[in-house]
ZAMARGU-4260 file (C-alpha; in steps of 0.2 Angstrom, whole numbers, plus 5000, padded with zeros to 4 digits):
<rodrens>
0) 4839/4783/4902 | 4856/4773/4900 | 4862/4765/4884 | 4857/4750/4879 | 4867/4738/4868
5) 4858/4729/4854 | 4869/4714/4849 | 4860/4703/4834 | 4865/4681/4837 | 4861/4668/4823
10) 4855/4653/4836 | 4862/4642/4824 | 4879/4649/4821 | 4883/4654/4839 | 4894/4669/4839
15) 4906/4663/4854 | 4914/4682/4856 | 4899/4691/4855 | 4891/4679/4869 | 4906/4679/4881
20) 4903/4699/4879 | 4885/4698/4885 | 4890/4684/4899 | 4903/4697/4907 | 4890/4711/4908
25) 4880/4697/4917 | 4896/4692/4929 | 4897/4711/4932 | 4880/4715/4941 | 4870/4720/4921
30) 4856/4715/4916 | 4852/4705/4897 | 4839/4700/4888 | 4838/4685/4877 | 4828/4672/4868
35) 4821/4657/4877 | 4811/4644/4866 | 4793/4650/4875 | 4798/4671/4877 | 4812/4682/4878
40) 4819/4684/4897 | 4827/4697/4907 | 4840/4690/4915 | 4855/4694/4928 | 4867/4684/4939
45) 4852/4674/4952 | 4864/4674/4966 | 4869/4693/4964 | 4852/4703/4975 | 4860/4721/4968
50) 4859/4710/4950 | 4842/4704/4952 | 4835/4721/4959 | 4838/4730/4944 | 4827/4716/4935
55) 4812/4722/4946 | 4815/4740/4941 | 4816/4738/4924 | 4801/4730/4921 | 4793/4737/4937
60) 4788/4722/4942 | 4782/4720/4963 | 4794/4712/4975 | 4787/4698/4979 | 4783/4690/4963
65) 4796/4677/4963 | 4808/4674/4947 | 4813/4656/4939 | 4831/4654/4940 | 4837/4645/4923
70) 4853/4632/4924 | 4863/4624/4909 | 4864/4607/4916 | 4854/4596/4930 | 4871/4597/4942
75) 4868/4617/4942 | 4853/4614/4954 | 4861/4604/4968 | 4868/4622/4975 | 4850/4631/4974
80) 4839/4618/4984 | 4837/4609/5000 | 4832/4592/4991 | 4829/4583/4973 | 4812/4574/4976
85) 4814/4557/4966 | 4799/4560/4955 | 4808/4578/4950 | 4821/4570/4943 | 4808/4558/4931
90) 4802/4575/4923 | 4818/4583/4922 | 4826/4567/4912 | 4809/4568/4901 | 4804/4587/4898
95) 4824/4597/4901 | 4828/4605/4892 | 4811/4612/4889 | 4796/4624/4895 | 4795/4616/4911
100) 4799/4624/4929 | 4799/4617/4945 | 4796/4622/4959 | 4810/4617/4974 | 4812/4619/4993
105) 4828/4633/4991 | 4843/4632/4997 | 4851/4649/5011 | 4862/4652/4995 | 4845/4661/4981
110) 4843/4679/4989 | 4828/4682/4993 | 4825/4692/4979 | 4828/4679/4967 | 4814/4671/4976
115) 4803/4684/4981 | 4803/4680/5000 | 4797/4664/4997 | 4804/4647/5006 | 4804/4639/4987
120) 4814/4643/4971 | 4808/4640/4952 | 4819/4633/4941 | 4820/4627/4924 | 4834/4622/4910
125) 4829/4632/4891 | 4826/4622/4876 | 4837/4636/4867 | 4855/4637/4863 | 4858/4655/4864
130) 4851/4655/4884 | 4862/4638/4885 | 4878/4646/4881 | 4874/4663/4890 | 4874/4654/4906
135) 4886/4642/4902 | 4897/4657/4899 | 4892/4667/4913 | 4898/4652/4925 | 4882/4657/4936
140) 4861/4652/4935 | 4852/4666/4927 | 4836/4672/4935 | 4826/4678/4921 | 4806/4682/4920
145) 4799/4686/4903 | 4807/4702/4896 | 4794/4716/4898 | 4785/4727/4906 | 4773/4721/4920
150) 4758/4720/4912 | 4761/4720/4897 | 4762/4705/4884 | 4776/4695/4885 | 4788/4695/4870
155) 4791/4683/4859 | 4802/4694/4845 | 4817/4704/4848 | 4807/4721/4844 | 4794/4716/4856
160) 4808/4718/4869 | 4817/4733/4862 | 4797/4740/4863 | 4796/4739/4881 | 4817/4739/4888
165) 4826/4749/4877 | 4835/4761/4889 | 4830/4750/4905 | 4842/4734/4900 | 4860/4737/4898
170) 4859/4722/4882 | 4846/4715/4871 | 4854/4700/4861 | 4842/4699/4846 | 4842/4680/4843
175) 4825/4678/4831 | 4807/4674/4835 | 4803/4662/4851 | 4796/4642/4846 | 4784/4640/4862
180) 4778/4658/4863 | 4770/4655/4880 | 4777/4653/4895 | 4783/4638/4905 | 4772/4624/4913
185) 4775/4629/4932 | 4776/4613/4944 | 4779/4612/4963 | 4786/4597/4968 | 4790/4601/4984
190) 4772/4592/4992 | 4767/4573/4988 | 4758/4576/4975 | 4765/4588/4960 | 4754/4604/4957
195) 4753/4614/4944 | 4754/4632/4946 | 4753/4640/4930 | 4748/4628/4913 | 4761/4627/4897
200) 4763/4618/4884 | 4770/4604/4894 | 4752/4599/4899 | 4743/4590/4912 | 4740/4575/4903
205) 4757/4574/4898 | 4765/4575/4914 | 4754/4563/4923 | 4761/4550/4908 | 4775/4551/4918
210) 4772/4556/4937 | 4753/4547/4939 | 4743/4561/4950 | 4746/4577/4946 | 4736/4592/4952
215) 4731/4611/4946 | 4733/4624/4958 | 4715/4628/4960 | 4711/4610/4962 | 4723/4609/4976
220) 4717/4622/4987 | 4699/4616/4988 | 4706/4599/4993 | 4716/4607/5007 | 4709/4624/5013
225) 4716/4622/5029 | 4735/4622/5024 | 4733/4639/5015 | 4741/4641/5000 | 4757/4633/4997
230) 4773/4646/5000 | 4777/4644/4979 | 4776/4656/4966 | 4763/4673/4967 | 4752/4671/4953
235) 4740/4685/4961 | 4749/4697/4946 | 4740/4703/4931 | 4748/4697/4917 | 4748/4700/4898
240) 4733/4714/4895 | 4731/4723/4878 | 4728/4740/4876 | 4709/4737/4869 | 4696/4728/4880
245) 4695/4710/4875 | 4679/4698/4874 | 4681/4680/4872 | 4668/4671/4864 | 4664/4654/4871
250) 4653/4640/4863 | 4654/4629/4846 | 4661/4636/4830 | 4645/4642/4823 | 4638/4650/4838
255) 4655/4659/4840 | 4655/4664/4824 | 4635/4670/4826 | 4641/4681/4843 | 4657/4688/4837
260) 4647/4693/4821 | 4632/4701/4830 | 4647/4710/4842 | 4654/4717/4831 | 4639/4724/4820
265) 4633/4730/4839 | 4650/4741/4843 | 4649/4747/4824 | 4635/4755/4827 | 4644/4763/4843
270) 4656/4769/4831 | 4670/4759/4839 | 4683/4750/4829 | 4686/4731/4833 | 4697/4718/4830
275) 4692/4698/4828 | 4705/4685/4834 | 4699/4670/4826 | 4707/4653/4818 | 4710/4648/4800
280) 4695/4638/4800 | 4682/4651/4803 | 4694/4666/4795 | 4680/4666/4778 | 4666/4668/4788
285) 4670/4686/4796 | 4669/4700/4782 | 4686/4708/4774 | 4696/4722/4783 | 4692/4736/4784
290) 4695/4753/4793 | 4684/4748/4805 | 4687/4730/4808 | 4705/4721/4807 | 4704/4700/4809
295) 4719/4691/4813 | 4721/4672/4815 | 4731/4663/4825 | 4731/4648/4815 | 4724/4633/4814
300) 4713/4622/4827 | 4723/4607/4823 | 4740/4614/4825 | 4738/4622/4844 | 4756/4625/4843
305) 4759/4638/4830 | 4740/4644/4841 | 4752/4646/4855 | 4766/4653/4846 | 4759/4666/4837
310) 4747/4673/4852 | 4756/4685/4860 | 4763/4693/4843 | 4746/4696/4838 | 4739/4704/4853
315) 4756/4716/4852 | 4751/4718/4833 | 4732/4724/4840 | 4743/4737/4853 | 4748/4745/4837
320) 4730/4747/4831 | 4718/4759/4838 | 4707/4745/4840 | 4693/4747/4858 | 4686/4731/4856
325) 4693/4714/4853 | 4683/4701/4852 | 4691/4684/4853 | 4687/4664/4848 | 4688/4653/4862
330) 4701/4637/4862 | 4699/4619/4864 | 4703/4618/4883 | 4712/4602/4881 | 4732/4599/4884
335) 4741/4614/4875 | 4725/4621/4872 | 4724/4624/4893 | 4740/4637/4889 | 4734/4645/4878
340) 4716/4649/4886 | 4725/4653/4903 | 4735/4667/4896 | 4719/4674/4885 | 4707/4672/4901
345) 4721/4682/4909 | 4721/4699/4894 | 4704/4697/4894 | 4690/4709/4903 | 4674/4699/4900
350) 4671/4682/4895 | 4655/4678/4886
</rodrens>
C-alpha cells in the first residue's frame, strides 16, 4: 500500500502553492483526487496511457469503460477531437462550465485508454474552482471518472473518497462537500440528432430548450436497430450498489407510504433490520428510529436538487449500518427528477 497525501483546499480561498503541488504530481504520471461540483474524481494527465492506467487499478475499474476528459477552457478541446459540431458549441456556450459531457469523434492524440478503445472521447468543463485551477495548473486535460471503487457509490465528501482510495491515490485534495451530487448529463453529439447516454441534472427538457430534438439512449436504439449501438461511452457497468438490498417503492404518496409500511412490518418479523429512504414530506408518517429501523430523508419533493445532492451520502451513511433491507420512495421522473431515479434504479435489486 503507498502513502497517500491528504492536502485540505478552502474552494473559496484557493491555496495557489498547495495546488501547483498537486498539479506536478499530475505532470509526473500520479494520480489526484479532487472535488468536481456533481462528485469527487480521480484524475491523471489524459494524454499520459502509464497516468491513466493507474486510474483503472485503483479503483479496479474494467478497461473498456471509457473516462471523461475534463478541460479548463472551450480552446482545450480543439486538440482532443476530429470536429466541433455547430449544435456542440450552443450547449457548451449555455451549460460550461457545468455537469454536462459530450460526447466527440476523438482526435489520434486521447490514448486509447483515455477512451476505453472506443472511436469517441467524453469531455466536459467542471463547474468548480478547485478542478479549474488543477488543470489550469497542470497545463494538460485531466481524465477523471468519479473517485471510487467500481461499484461502489460515488463520493460526494472528501471522507467518502479517503473511504475507498486511501493507499490506492498518491493525493486526495479535501476541498468540502460536492453541489450536484450526481454525475454529469452524458450527450453524444457525434450523430444528427444529440442522444443522451446517461441522465443529469442538465435534463432533457432543458437541453432541447436549446438544441430542439434530442434523444435518450434507449429511445435511440429502437429507432435504429440496425446501426447497433453507437461506438460512445460503455454504460453496460454496474454502478453505485449499497451494501443492503434495496426496494423502491413506486406509486402515489399514500400508497408508497402504505407498501413501505407493510414492508417493513413483513421483514420485522423476519428479524431483519431496515432502513426507509423517504422525503421530508412523508418523514411523519414512518414510526421513530429505532434499533431496527433507521429513516433518512433526502429532502424535500420541491427542492429535487438538494434530493440529488444528498443521495449518494445517504446511501454511504446506510453502508455504515448493518441494515439488510432498504426500502426506498420513488421520485418524480420529470427533468432532475430522471437523474436521480436512474442512479437509484441502478443500487437497486427489485423495483416494486
Amino acid at each position: 500500500m503507498k502513502d497517500t497525501i491528504i492536502i485540505k483546499i478552502d474552494a473559496e480561498n484557493i491555496d495557489g502553492k498547495l495546488i501547483e503541488k498537486c498539479a506536478e504530481i499530475l505532470r509526473e504520471g500520479g494520480i489526484v483526487a479532487f472535488p468536481t461540483e456533481t462528485v469527487y474524481g480521480l484524475g491523471a494527465d489524459a494524454l499520459n496511457s502509464g497516468a491513466v492506467k493507474r486510474i483503472f487499478e485503483a479503483k479496479g475499474r474494467p478497461p473498456d469503460n471509457p473516462l471523461i476528459i475534463h478541460v479548463s477552457k472551450t480552446a482545450d478541446i480543439l486538440p482532443l477531437v476530429k470536429e466541433i459540431p455547430e449544435n456542440a458549441y450552443k450547449v457548451m456556450e449555455k451549460f460550461w462550465p457545468g455537469p454536462l459531457t459530450l460526447i466527440f469523434k476523438k482526435s489520434n492524440i486521447v490514448p486509447r485508454e483515455t477512451s476505453g478503445g472506443l472511436s469517441t472521447v467524453a469531455i466536459r468543463m467542471p463547474d468548480h474552482p478547485i478542478a479549474i485551477k488543477l488543470i489550469e495548473k497542470s497545463g494538460a486535460p485531466i481524465a477523471a471518472p468519479s473517485a471510487n471503487i467500481s461499484g461502489k457509490l460515488s463520493p460526494t465528501k472528501a471522507e467518502h473518497v479517503i473511504e475507498d482510495l486511501m493507499g490506492k491515490a498518491d493525493v486526495i485534495i479535501a476541498g468540502g462537500d460536492c453541489d450536484v451530487g450526481v454525475e454529469s448529463t452524458v450527450l453524444d453529439m457525434t450523430g444528427e440528432v444529440p442522444v443522451i447516454l446517461r441522465p443529469g441534472v442538465v435534463s432533457r427538457e432543458t437541453l432541447e430548450k436549446v438544441l430542439g430534438r434530442v434523444l435518450v439512449n434507449s429511445l435511440a436504439e429502437s429507432l435504429d436497430k440496425t446501426k447497433g449501438k453507437p461506438d460512445t461511452m460503455n454504460t453496460k457497468h454496474i454502478h453505485y450498489s449499497p451494501k443492503a438490498k434495496m426496494m423502491i417503492i413506486q406509486g402515489g404518496l399514500d400508497s408508497m407510504v402504505a407498501k413501505i409500511n407493510e414492508l417493513k412490518n413483513r421483514y420485522g418479523k423476519e428479524n431483519k433490520k431496515v432502513g426507509i429512504i423517504c422525503t421530508d414530506e412523508t418523514r411523519g408518517s414512518y414510526e421513530k428510529d429505532t434499533e431496527e429501523i433507521i429513516i433518512k430523508s433526502l429532502g424535500s419533493r420541491k427542492h429535487p436538487e438538494t434530493i440529488a445532492a444528498n443521495l449518494f451520502k445517504i446511501l454511504r451513511e446506510f453502508d455504515k449500518t448493518d441494515v439488510e433491507i432498504i426500502l426506498c420512495e420513488s421520485i418524480n421522473d420529470t427533468e432532475i427528477g430522471q437523474a436521480i431515479m436512474d442512479r437509484l434504479k441502478k443500487a437497486a435489486s427489485t423495483i416494486v
